[in-house]
C-alpha positions as CSV (number, residue, x, y, z in Angstrom):
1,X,36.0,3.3,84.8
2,X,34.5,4.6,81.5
3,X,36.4,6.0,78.4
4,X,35.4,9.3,76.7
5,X,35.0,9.8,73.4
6,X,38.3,11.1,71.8
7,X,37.8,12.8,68.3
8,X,41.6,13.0,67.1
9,X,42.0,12.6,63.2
10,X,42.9,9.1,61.9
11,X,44.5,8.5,59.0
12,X,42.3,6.6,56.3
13,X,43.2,5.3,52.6
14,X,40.6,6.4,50.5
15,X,40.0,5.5,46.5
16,X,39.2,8.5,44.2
17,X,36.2,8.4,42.6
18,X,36.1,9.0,39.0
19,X,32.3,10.1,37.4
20,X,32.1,10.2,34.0
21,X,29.1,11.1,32.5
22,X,28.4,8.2,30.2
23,X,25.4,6.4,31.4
24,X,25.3,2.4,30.4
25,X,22.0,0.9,29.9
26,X,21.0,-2.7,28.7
27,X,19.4,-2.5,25.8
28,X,17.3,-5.3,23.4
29,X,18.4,-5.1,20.2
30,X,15.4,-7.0,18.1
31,X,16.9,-8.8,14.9
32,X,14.8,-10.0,12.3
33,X,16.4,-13.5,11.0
34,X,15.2,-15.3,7.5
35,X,15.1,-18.5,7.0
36,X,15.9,-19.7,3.3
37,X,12.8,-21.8,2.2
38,X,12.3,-23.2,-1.6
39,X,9.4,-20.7,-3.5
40,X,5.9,-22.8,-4.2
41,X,5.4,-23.7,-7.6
42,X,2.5,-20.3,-7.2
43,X,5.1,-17.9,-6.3
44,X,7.6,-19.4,-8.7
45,X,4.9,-18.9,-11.8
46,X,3.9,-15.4,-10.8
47,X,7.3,-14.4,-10.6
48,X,8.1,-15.3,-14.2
49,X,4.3,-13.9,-15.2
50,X,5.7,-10.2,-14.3
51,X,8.7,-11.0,-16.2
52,X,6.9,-12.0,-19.4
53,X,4.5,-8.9,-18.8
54,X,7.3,-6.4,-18.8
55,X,8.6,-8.4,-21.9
56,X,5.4,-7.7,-23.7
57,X,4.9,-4.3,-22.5
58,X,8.0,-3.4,-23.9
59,X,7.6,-5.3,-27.3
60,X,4.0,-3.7,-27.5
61,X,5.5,-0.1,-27.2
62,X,8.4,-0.6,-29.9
63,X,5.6,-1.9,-31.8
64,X,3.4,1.3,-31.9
65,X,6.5,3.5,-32.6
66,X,7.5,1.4,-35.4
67,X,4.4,0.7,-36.9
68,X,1.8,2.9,-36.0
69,X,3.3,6.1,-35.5
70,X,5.3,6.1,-38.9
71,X,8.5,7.5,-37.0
72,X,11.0,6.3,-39.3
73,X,9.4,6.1,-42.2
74,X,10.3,8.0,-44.9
């Protein structure tokens, strides 16, 4: 005796399924870190160099206005 295939329906819980259309993705996020590291007596005497050379710069213009350029003068 053989049985027949029987296509009644059957009940069946099923789960929605929600789309959405944001995609995730892994991403690599690259981060630059610093490290805090003492400056070498070289970096240390070239930054005060440019300070002293905007010192002068500015002493040198003041000077040729004054002196120079007679602008307040009488």
């Amino acid at each position: 005796m053989s049985t027949k295939p029987v296509r009644e329906p059957v009940a069946v819980e099923t789960k929605g399924i929600v789309r959405d259309s944001i995609v995730y993705r892994d991403r690599i996020v690259k981060e630059d870190i610093y490290i805090e590291k003492e400056l070498t007596w070289w970096q240390t005497f070239r930054m005060r160099l440019g300070g002293i050379s905007i010192l002068l710069i500015a002493f040198a213009i003041l000077y040729l206005m004054f002196n120079l350029l007679n602008l307040f003068r009488s």
